[in-house]
VOBA-1610 file (N, C-alpha, C; in pm, whole numbers, padded with zeros to 5 digits, always signed):
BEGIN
Unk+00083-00120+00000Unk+00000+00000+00000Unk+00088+00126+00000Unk+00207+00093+00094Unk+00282+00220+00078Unk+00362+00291-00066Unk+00368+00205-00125Unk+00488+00194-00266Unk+00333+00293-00380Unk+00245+00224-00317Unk+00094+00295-00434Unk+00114+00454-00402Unk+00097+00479-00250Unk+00076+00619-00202Unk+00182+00652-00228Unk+00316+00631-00224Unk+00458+00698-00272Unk+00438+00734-00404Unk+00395+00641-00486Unk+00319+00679-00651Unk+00239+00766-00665Unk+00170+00823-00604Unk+00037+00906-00617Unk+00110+01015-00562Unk+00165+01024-00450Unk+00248+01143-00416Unk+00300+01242-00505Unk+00420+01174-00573Unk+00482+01181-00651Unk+00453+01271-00779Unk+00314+01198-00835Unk+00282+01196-00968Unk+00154+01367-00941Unk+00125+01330-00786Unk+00049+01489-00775Unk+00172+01570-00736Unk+00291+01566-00699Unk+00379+01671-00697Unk+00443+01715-00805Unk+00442+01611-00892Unk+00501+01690-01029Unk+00389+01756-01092Unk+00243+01691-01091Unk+00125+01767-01154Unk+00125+01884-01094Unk+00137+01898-00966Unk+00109+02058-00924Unk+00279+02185-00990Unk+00359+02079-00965Unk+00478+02199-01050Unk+00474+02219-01180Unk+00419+02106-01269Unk+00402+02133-01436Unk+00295+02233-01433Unk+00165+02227-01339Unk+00051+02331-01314Unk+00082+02482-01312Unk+00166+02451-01209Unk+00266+02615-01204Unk+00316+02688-01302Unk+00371+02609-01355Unk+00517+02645-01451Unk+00404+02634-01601Unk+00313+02539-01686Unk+00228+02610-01776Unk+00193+02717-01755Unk+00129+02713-01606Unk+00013+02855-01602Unk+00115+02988-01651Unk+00235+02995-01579Unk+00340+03119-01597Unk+00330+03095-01718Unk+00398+02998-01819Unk+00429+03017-01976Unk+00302+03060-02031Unk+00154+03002-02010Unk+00004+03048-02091Unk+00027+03216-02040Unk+00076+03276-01937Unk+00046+03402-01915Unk+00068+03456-02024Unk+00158+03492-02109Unk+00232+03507-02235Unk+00090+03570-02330Unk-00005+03547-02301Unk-00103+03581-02367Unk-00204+03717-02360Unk-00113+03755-02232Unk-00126+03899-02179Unk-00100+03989-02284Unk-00010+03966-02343Unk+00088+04043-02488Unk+00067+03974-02559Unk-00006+03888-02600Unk-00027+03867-02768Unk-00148+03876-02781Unk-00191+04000-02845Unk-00343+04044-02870Unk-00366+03963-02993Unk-00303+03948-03091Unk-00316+03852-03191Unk-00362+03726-03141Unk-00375+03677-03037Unk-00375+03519-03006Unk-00528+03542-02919Unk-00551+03642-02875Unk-00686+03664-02816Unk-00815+03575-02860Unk-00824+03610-02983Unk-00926+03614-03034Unk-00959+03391-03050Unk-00854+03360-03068Unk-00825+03242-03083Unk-00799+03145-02962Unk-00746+03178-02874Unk-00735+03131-02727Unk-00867+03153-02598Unk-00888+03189-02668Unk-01013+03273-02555Unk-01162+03238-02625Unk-01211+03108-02617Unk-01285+03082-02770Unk-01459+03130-02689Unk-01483+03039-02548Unk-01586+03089-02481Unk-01574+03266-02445Unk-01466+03331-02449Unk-01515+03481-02410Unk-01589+03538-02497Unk-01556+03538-02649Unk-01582+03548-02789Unk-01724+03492-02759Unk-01808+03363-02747Unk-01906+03304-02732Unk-02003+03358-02624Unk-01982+03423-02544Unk-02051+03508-02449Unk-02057+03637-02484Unk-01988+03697-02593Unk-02035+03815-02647Unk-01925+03933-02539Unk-01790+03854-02446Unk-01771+03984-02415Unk-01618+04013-02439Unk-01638+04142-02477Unk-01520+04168-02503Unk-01392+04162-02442Unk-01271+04150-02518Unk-01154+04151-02425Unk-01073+04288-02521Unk-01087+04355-02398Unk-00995+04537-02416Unk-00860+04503-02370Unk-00833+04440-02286Unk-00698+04427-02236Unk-00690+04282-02187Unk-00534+04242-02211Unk-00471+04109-02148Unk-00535+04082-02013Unk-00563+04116-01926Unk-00616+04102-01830Unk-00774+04094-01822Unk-00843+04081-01952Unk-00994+04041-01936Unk-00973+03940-01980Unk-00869+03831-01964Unk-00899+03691-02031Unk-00903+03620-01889Unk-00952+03554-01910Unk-00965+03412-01779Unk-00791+03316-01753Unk-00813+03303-01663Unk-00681+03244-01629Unk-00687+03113-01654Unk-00773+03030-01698Unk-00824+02908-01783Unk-00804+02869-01911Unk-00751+02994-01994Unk-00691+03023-02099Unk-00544+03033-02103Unk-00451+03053-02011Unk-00317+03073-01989Unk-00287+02905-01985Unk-00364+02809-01969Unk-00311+02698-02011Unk-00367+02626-02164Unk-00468+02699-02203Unk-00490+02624-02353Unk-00389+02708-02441Unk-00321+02849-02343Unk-00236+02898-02482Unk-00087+02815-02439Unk-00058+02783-02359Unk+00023+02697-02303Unk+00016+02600-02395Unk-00077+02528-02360Unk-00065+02416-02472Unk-00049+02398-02610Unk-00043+02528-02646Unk-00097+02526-02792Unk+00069+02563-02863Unk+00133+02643-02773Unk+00263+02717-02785Unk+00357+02685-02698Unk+00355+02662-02576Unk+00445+02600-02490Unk+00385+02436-02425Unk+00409+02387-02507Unk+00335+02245-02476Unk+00438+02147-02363Unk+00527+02176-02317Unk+00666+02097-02246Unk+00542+02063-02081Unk+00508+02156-02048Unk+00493+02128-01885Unk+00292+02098-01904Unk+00253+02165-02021Unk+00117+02093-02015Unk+00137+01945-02035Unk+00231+01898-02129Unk+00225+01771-02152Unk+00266+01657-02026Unk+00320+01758-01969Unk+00351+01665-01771Unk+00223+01657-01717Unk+00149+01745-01757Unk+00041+01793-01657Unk-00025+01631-01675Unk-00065+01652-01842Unk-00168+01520-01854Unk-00069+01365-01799Unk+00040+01397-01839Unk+00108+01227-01828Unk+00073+01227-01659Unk+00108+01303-01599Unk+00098+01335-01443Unk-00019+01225-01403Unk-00095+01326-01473Unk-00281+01254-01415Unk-00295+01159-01463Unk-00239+01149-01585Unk-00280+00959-01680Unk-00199+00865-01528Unk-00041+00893-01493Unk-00010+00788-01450Unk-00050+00811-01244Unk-00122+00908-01229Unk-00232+00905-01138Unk-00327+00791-01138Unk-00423+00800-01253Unk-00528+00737-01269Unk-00457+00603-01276Unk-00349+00569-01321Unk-00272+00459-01356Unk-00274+00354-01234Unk-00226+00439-01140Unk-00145+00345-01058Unk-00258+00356-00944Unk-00387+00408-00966Unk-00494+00393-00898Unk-00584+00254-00971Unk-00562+00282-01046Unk-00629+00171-01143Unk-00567+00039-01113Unk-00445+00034-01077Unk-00366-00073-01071Unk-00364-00135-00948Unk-00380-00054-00833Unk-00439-00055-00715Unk-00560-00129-00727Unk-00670-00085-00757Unk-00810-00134-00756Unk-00775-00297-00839Unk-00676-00292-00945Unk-00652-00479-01013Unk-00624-00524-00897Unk-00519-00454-00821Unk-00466-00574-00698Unk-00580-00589-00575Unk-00662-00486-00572Unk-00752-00526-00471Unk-00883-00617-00503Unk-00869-00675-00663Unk-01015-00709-00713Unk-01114-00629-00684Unk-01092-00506-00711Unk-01215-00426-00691Unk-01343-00510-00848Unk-01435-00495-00833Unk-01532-00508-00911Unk-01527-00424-01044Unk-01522-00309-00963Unk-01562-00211-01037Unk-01456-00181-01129Unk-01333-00167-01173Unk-01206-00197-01205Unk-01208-00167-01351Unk-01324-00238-01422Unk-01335-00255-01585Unk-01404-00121-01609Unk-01481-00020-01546Unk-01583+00085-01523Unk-01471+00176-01510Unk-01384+00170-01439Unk-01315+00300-01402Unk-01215+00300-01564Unk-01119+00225-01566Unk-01053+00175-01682Unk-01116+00239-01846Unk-01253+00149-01815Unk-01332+00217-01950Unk-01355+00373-01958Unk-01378+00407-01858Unk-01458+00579-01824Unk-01345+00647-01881Unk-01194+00631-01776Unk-01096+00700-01866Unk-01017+00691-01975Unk-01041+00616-02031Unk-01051+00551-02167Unk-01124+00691-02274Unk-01267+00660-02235Unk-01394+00701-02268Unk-01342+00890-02276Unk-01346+00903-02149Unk-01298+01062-02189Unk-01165+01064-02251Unk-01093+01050-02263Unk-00970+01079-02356Unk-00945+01068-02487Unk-01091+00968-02570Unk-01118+00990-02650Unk-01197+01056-02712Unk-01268+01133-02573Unk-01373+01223-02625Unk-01278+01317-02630Unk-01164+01361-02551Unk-01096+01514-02503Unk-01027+01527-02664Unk-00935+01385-02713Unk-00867+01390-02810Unk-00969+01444-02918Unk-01075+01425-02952Unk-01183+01450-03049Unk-01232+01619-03080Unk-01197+01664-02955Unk-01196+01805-02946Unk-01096+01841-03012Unk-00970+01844-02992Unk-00861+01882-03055Unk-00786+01797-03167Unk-00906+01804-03226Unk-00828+01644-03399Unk-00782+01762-03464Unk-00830+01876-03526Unk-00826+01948-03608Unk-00684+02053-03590Unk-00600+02034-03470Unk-00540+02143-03408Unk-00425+02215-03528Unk-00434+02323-03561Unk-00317+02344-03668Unk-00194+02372-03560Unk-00175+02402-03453Unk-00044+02398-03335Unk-00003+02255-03341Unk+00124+02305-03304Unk+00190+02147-03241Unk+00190+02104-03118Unk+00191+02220-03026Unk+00120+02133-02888Unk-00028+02092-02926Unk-00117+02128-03000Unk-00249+02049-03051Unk-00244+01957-03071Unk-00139+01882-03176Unk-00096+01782-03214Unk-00054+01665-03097Unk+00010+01749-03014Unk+00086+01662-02925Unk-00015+01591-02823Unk-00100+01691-02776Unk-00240+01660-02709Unk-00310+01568-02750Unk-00327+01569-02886Unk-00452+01523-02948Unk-00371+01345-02972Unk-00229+01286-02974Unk-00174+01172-02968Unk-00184+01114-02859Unk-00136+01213-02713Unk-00129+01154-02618Unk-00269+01128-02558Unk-00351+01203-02550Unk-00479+01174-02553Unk-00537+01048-02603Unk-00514+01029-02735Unk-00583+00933-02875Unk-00525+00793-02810Unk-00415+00821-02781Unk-00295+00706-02766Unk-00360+00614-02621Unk-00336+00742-02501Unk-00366+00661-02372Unk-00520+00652-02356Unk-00619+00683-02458Unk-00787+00631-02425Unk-00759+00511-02482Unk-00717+00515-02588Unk-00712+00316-02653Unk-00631+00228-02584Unk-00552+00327-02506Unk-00433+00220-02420Unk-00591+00164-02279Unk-00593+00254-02224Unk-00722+00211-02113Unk-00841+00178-02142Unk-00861+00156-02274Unk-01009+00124-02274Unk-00957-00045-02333Unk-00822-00106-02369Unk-00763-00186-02387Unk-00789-00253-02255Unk-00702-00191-02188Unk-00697-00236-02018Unk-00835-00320-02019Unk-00905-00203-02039Unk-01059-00272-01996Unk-01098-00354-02020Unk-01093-00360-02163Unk-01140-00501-02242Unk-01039-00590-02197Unk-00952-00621-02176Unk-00865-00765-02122Unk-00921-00787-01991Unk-00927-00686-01912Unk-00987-00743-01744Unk-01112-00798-01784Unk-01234-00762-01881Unk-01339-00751-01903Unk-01330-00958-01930Unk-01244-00964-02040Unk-01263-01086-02100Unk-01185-01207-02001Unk-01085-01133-01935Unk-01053-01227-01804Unk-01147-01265-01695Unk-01195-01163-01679Unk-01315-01173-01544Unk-01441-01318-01626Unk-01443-01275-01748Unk-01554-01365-01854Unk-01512-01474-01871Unk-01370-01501-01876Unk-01292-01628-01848Unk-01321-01705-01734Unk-01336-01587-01632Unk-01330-01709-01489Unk-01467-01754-01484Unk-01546-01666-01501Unk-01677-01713-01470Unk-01744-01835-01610Unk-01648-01847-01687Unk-01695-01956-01741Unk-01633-02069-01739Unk-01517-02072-01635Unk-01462-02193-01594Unk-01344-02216-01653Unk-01232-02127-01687Unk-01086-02081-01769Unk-01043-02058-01621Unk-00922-02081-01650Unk-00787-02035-01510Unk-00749-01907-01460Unk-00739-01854-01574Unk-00697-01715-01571Unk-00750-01624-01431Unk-00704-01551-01381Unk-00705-01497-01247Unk-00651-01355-01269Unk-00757-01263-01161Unk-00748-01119-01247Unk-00635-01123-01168
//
C-alpha cells in the first residue's frame, strides 16, 4: 500500500509543479493580442469583449500553453494519466469489481478530449490530441482484457485477475 501512495504522491507533486510552470508560460497571452481572439474561444461566445490582457480568464493561460508552450502541459496530462494509472492498478490488486468501469470511463474521456482537438493546426495540438488518442485506446484496452478475463473465470478458464 505504501509503494501505491509513494506513486500518487509523486505523480500529484510533479502535476502541481508542471501546473505552475504552464500557467506562468500560458500568461504570455497577456501580450499577444493577436492570439486573443483564438485562445479565448468561450469569451468570444458570451459576447464579451476583451480590451486588455487582463480580461482573459486564467483558464486560458493553459490552452495557450498548450498550444505554444506544450513541455509542462504535456507533464500535466502524463501526471494525471499515471495518477489514474497506478490507482487503477491498485483497484486490479484489490479485485475491486468495479475496475473494468473506471478503466473504461478513462478511456472514454480521452477519447472524447482527443476529439476536441483532432483538427489542431499547433503542435502542442498535435501533441495533445496523440497523447490523448494514444492513452484512451491504451485504457479502454486495459478494460477489455480485465473484461474478457473476469468472462474467463466465470466460465470456468484459469486465468485470475
Amino acid at each position: 500500500m505504501f509503494k501505491y501512495v509513494l506513486q500518487i504522491i509523486v505523480g500529484i507533486f510533479t502535476l502541481v509543479v508542471s501546473t505552475f510552470i504552464a500557467w506562468y508560460e500560458g500568461s504570455a497571452i497577456i501580450e499577444n493580442s493577436l492570439e486573443w481572439k483564438y485562445s479565448a474561444p468561450f469569451t468570444n461566445l458570451f459576447n464579451k469583449e476583451i480590451t486588455n490582457g487582463y480580461d482573459i480568464s486564467q483558464l486560458y493561460y493553459f490552452v495557450y500553453a498548450v498550444k505554444f508552450q506544450p513541455l509542462f502541459p504535456t507533464f500535466m496530462i502524463v501526471s494525471i494519466l499515471y495518477i489514474l494509472s497506478v490507482t487503477g492498478y491498485y483497484l486490479i490488486k484489490s479485485k475491486s469489481k468495479w475496475v473494468i468501469g473506471f478503466w473504461a470511463l478513462i478511456g472514454l474521456i480521452m477519447i472524447l478530449f482527443s476529439g476536441l482537438i483532432f483538427n489542431s493546426s499547433t503542435i502542442g495540438g498535435s501533441i495533445f490530441f496523440w497523447i490523448t488518442s494514444i492513452s484512451g485506446l491504451l485504457f479502454i484496452a486495459v478494460a477489455v482484457l480485465l473484461w474478457s478475463r473476469i468472462s474467463n473465470m466465470r466460465t470456468g478458464g484459469t486465468s485470475e485477475l
